[in-house]
N, C-alpha and C positions, 0 to 999 in steps of 0.2 A: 626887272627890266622888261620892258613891252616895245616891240618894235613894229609901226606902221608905216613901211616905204621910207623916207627918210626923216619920220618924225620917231624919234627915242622917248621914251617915258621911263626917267629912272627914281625908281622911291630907295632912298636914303635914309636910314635909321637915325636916330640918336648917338653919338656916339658915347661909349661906355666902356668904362676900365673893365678890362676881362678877365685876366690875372698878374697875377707876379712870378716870380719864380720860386720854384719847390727845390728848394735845393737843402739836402740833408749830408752836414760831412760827418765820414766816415772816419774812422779811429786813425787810419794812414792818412786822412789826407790833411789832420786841420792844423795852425800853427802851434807849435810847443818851442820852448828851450828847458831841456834837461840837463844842464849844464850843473847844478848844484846851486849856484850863489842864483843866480838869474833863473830859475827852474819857476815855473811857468804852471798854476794851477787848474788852468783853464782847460776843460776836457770838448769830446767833438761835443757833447750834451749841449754843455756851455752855449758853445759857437752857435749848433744849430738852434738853437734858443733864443740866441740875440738877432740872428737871423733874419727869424721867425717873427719875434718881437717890430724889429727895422722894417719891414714888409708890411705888418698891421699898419704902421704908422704911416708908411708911403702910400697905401690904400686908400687910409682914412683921409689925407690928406690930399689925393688927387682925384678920388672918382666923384667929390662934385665939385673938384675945381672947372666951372665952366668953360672959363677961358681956354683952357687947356683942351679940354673934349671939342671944344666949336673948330679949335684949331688942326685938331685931327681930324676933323668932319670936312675941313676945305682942303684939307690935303690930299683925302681920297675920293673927292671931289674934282682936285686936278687933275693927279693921276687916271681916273675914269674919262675927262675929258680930252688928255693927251692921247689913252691909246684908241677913243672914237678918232679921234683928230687924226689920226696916224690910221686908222681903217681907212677913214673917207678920202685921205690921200691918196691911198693906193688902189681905191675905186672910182676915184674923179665924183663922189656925192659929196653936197655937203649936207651935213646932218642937222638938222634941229634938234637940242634936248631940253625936255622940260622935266625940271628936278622938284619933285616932292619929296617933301620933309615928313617924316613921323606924327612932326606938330603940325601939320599940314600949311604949312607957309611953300607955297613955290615960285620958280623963277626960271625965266626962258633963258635959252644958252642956243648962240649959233655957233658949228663950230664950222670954220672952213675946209674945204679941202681942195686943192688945185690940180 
């Protein structure tokens, strides 16, 4: 972000799947029935493994889903724009921002403030 008087200059990334979650169950936490008749062979191994497995697959299936990234890309796009929006309120400016892209495509943005 670059700021000159009340022209903003903000470069905006690509957005991009960052992670998943690491999550590893432990021997007390994962589901069992040891009941006998219904007794349940499935160890934390097991679980953490399909887990593991379900994560690859969400990964593979989301980080080039574009639509999905352009979508997170205007979201924090808003949010940046509301709390400019919500400065220049509280200092009577109204700000100009112009948003570069990664890909270099940009676009001017006034934002008011009263």
């Amino acid at each position: 972000m670059e700021i000159n008087g009340e022209h903003i200059s903000i470069t905006i990334p690509r957005a991009k799947l960052l992670y998943l979650s690491d999550y590893t169950i432990i021997e007390n936490s994962y589901v069992s029935s040891d009941d006998g008749i219904n007794k349940n062979p499935i160890t934390a191994e097991n679980q953490t493994a399909a887990i593991a497995a379900a994560d690859a697959q969400i990964e593979q299936l989301f980080a080039n889903d574009e639509t999905m990234l352009m979508r997170a890309q205007d979201r924090a796009k808003v949010l940046i724009e509301n709390y400019i929006n919500h400065l220049g309120e509280l200092s009577g400016i109204e700000y100009q921002i112009n948003w570069i892209y990664e890909d270099n495509i940009s676009e001017d943005y006034s934002l008011s403030a009263k």
